[in-house]
DRENNUZA-25514 format. One record per residue (C-alpha): x, y negated, z negated; residue in one letter. Coordinates in nm, 2 decimals. Example, Ala and Ser with C-alpha at 12.3 -4.5 7.8 and 13.67 -1.06 7.14 Angstrom:
BEGIN
+--------+--------+--------+------+
!     px !     py !     pz ! code !
+--------+--------+--------+------+
!   1.23 !   0.45 !  -0.78 !    a !
!   1.37 !   0.11 !  -0.71 !    s !
+--------+--------+--------+------+
END
This chain:
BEGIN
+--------+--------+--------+------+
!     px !     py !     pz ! code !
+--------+--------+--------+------+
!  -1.68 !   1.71 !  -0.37 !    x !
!  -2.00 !   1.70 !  -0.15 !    x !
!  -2.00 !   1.90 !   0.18 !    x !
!  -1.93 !   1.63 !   0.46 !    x !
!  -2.27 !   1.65 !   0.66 !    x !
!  -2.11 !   1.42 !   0.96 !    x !
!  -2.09 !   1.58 !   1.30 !    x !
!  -1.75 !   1.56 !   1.38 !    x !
!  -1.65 !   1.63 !   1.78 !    x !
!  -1.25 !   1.55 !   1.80 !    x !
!  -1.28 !   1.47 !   2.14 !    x !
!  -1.59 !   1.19 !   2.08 !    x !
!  -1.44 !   1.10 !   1.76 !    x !
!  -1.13 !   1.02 !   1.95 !    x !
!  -1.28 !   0.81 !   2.27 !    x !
!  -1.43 !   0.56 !   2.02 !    x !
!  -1.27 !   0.27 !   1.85 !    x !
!  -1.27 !   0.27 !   1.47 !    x !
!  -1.50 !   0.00 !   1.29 !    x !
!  -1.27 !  -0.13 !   1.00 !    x !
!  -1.38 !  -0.37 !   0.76 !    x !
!  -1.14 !  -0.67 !   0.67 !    x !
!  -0.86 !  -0.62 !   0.39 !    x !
!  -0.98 !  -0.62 !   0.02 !    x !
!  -0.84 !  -0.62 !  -0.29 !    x !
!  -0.88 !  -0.31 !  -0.49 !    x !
!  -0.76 !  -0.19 !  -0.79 !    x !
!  -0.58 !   0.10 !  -0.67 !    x !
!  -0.54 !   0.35 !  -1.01 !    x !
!  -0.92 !   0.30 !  -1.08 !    x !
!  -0.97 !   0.46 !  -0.71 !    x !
!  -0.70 !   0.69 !  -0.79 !    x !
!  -0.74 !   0.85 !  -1.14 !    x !
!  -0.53 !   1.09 !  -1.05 !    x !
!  -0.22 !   0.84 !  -1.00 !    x !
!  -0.37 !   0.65 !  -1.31 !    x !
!  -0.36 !   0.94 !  -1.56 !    x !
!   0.06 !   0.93 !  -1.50 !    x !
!   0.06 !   0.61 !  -1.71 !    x !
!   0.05 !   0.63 !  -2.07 !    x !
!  -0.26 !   0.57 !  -2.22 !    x !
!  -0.17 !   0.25 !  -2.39 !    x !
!  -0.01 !   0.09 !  -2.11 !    x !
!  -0.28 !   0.24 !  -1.89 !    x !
!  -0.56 !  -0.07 !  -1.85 !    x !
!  -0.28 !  -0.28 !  -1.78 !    x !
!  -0.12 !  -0.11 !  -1.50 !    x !
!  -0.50 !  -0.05 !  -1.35 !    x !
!  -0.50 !  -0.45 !  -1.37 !    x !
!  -0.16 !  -0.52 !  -1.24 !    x !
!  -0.15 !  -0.28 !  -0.97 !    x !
!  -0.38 !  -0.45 !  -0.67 !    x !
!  -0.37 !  -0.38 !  -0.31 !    x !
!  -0.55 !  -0.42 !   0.04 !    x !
!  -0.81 !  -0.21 !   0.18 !    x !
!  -1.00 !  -0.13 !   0.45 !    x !
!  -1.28 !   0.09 !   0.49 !    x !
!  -1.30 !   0.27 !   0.80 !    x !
!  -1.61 !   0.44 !   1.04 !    x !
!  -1.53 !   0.73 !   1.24 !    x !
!  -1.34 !   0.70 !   1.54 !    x !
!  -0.98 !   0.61 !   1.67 !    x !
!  -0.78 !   0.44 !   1.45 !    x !
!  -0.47 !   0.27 !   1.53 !    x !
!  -0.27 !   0.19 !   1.19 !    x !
!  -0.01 !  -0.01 !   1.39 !    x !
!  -0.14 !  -0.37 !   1.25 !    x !
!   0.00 !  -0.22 !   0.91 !    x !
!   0.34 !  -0.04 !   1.04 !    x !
!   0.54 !  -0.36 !   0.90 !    x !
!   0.39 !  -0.38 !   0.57 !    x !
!   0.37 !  -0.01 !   0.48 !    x !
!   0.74 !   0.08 !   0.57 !    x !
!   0.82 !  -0.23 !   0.32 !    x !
!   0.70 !  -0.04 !   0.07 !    x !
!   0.56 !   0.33 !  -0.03 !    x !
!   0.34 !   0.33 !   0.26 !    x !
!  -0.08 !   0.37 !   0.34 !    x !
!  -0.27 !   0.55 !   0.06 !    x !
!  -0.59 !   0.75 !   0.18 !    x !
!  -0.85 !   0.65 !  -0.10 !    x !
!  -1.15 !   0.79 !   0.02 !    x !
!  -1.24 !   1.02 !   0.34 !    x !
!  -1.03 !   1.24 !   0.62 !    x !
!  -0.87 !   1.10 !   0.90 !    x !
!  -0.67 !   1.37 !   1.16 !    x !
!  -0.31 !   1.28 !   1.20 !    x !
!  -0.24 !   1.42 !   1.57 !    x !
!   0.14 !   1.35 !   1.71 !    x !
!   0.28 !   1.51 !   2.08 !    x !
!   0.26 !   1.48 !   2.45 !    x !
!   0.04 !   1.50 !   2.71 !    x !
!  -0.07 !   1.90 !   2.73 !    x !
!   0.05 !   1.96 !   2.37 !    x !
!  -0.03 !   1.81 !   2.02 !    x !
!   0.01 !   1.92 !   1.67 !    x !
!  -0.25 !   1.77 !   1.39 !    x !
!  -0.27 !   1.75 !   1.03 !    x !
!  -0.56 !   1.64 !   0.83 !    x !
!  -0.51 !   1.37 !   0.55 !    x !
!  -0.76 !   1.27 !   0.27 !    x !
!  -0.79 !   1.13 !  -0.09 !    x !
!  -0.44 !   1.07 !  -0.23 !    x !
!  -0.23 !   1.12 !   0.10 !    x !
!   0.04 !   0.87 !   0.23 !    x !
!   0.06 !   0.79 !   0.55 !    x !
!   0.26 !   0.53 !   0.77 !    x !
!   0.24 !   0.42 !   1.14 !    x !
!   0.54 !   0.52 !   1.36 !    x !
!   0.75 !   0.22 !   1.44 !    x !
!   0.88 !   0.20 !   1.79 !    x !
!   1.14 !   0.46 !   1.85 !    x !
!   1.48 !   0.37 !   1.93 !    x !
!   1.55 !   0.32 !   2.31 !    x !
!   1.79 !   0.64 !   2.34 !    x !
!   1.45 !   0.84 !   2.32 !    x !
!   1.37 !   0.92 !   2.67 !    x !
!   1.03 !   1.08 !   2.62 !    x !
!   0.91 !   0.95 !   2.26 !    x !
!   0.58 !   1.12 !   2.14 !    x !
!   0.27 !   0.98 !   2.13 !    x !
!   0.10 !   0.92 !   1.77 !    x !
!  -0.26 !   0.85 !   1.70 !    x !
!  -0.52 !   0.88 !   1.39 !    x !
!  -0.89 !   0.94 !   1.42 !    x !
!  -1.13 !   0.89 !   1.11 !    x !
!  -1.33 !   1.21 !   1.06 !    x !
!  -1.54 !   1.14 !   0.81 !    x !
!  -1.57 !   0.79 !   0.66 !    x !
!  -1.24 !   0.66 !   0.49 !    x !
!  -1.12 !   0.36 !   0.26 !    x !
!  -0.74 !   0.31 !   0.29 !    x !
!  -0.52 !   0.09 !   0.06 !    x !
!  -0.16 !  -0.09 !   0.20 !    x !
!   0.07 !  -0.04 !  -0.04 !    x !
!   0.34 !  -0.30 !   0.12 !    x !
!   0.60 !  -0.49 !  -0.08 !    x !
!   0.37 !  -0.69 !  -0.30 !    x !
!   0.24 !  -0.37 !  -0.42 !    x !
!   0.58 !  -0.24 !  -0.50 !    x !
!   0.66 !  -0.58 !  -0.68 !    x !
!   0.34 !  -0.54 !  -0.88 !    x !
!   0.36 !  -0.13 !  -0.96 !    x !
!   0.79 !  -0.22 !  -1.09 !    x !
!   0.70 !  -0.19 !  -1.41 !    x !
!   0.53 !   0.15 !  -1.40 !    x !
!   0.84 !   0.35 !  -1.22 !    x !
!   0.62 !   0.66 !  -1.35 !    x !
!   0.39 !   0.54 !  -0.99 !    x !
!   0.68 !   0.54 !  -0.77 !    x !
!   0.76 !   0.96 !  -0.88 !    x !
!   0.40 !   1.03 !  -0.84 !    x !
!   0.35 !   0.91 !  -0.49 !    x !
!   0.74 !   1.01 !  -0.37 !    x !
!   0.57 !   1.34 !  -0.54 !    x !
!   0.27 !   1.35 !  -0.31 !    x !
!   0.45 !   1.27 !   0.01 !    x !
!   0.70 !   1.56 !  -0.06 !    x !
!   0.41 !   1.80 !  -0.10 !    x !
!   0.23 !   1.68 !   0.22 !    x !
!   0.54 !   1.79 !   0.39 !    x !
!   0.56 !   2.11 !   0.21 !    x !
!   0.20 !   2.20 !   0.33 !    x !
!   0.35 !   2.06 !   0.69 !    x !
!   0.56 !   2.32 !   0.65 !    x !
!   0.31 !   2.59 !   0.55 !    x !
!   0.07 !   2.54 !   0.88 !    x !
!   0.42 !   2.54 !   1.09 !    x !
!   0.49 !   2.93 !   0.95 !    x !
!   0.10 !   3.00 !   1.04 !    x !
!   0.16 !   2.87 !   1.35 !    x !
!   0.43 !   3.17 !   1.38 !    x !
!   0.22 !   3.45 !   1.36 !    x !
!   0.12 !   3.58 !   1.68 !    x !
!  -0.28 !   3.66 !   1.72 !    x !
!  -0.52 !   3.32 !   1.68 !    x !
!  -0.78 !   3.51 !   1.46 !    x !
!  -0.50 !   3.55 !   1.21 !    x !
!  -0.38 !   3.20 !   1.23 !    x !
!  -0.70 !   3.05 !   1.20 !    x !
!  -0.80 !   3.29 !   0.92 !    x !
!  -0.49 !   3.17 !   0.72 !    x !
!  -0.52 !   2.79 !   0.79 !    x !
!  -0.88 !   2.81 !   0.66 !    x !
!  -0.76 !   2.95 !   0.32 !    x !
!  -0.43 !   2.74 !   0.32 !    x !
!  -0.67 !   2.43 !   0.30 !    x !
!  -0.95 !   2.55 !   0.14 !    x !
!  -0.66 !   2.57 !  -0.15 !    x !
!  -0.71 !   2.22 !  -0.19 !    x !
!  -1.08 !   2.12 !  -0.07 !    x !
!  -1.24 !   2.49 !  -0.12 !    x !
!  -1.55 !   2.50 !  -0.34 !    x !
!  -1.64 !   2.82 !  -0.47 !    x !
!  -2.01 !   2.89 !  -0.44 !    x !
!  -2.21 !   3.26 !  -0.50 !    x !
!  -2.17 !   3.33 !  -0.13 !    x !
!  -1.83 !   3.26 !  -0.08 !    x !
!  -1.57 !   2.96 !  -0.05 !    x !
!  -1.66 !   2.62 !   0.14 !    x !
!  -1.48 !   2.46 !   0.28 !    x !
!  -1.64 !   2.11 !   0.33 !    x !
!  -1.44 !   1.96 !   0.61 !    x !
!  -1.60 !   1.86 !   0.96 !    x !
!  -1.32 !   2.00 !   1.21 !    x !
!  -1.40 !   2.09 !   1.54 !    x !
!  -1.29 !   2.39 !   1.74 !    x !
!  -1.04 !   2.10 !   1.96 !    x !
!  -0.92 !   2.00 !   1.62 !    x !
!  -0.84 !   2.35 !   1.50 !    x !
!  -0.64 !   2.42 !   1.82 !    x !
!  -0.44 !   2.19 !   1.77 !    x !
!  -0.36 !   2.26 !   1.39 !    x !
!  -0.25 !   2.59 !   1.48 !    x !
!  -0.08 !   2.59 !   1.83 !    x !
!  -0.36 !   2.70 !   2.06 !    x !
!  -0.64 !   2.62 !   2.35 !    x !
!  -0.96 !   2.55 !   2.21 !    x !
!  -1.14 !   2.80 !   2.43 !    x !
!  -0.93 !   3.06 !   2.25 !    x !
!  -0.96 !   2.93 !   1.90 !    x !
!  -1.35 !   2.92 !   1.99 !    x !
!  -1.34 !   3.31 !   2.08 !    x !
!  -1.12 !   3.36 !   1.73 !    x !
!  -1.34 !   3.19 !   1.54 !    x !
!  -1.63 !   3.43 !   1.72 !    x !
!  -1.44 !   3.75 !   1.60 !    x !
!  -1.38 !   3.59 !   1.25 !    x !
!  -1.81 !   3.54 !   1.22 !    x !
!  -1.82 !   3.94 !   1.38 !    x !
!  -1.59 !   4.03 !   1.10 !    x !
!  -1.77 !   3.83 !   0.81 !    x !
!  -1.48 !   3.65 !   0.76 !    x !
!  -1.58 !   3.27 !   0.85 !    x !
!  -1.91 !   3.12 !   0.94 !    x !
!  -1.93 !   2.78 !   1.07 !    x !
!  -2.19 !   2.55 !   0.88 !    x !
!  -2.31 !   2.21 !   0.93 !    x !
!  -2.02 !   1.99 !   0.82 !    x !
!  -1.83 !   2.26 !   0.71 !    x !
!  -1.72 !   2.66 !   0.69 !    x !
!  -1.83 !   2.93 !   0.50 !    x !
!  -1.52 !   3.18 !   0.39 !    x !
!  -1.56 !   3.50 !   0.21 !    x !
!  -1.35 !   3.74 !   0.11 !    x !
!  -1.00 !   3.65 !  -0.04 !    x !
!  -0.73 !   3.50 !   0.08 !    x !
!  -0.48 !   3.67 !   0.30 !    x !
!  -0.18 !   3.81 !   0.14 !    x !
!   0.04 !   3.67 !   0.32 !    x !
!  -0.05 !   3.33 !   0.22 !    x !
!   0.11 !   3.44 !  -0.09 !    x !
!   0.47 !   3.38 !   0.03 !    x !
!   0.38 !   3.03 !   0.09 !    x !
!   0.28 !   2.93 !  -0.27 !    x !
!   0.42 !   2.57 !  -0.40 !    x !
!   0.61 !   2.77 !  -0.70 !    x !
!   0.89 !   2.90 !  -0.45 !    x !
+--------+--------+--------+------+
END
C-alpha cells in the first residue's frame, strides 16, 4: 500500500458533492483476491467469471449511497473495492465516524420507522479516491453456488463491528492524548506499514475527522495531537502519520483472539 498523498480536510471534503462515474460491470473476486482465494482452486476461474457486479468509482467528496439502499439491503450489501470513504452517523453537535476501505461492507440507512422521534442523520464522504461494487440480489443469485462467499463477507461485516466495538472502549478512556494515541495503533493494525523510522500509517484524516472517531472537539484533539509530536509519539506527514514506539498495552485487551 502507497501513502495516500491527497490532502484530505473533512470539513471541505464534506461541503462538496462526490463525482461518481456510472455503474460498471466488474468482476468482483479479481478486485478482491482476498474473497477469491476462499474458493477452491479448481472452481476458482469460474466463480471469478460468474460472480459480476456494478461499480462506481468515486472522487472525493460527499457521497450519498441512498440511490443503492434498495438494492444493497436485497442482498449482502456495498463492497468498498478500492479507496477510504468516512462513515459519520449522529446529530447536530455530536457525531461518531468510522473509516471504511478495501474489503468493507457497507449499506445506506433506510428510512427509520416513524416511532423514531429524533432519527440520526447518516452521511459518507470519499477520502481518498474509491471504486465501490453493489452486491444486490443479482449478485447473490450469481455468487449461490459459491456459499464459501456468503461466510467470507458475513465474516468481514462481523469484524467491522468488532473493531466498532474497539474505538467505542477507546472512546472510554478519559484523557484525548491517550485516545488518540490508541486509535492510531488500533488502525495502523490493519493499514500500518513498518518503515526504519517507525510505523505509517497512510491514511489522510484530518484533526475534525479524528474528533469525531474518538468523542472529542477538534481544537482539543489538535492540542493532543501537539503533545503526542512533544512526546515523539506521532508526527503528522503529508497524507499520513508517522508512529513510533510500540503499541499501547492496553490495546492488548482488545485483540480479535478474545
Amino acid at each position: 500500500m502507497q501513502i495516500l498523498t491527497a490532502e484530505a480536510s473533512a470539513g471541505s471534503i464534506a461541503a462538496l458533492p462526490v463525482r461518481e462515474t456510472a455503474p460498471r460491470p466488474v468482476r468482483v473476486l479479481v478486485e478482491d483476491r482476498e474473497l477469491a482465494q476462499c474458493v477452491g482452486e479448481e472452481r476458482r476461474v469460474l466463480a471469478e467469471r460468474a460472480c459480476v457486479a456494478g461499480s462506481m468509482v468515486l472522487q472525493r467528496g460527499r457521497w450519498s449511497a441512498a440511490p443503492y439502499a434498495q438494492e444493497a439491503s436485497a442482498g449482502f450489501g456495498l463492497l468498498v473495492l478500492k479507496g477510504l470513504i468516512s462513515g459519520r452517523v449522529g446529530r447536530r453537535g455530536g457525531y461518531g465516524a468510522e473509516l471504511l476501505g478495501p474489503g468493507d461492507l457497507l449499506r445506506p440507512l433506510q428510512r427509520p420507522s416513524p416511532r423514531a422521534s429524533a432519527p440520526f442523520d447518516s452521511n459518507w464522504a470519499v477520502i481518498h479516491p474509491a471504486r465501490v461494487a453493489v452486491l444486490g440480489p443479482q449478485f447473490v443469485e450469481r455468487a449461490a453456488a459459491y456459499p464459501e462467499l456468503a461466510g467470507v463477507l458475513i465474516g468481514r461485516a462481523l469484524l467491522r463491528t468488532r473493531r466498532l466495538a474497539v474505538i467505542m472502549a477507546i472512546v472510554h478512556y478519559p484523557r484525548v492524548e491517550t485516545r488518540i494515541h490508541m486509535l492510531f495503533w488500533h488502525l495502523a493494525a490493519r493499514w500500518g506499514q513498518a518503515t526504519p523510522d517507525g510505523t505509517v500509517l497512510p491514511l489522510p484524516v484530518t484533526h475534525a475527522l479524528l474528533a469525531e472517531m474518538i468523542g472529542s472537539r477538534r481544537p482539543t484533539v489538535t492540542k493532543a495531537l501537539a503533545q503526542l509530536a512533544d512526546q515523539g509519539l506521532v508526527t503528522q506527514l503529508r497524507g499520513g502519520w508517522l508512529l513510533t514506539g510500540t503499541a499501547p498495552a492496553d490495546l492488548d485487551q482488545f485483540s480479535p483472539s478474545d
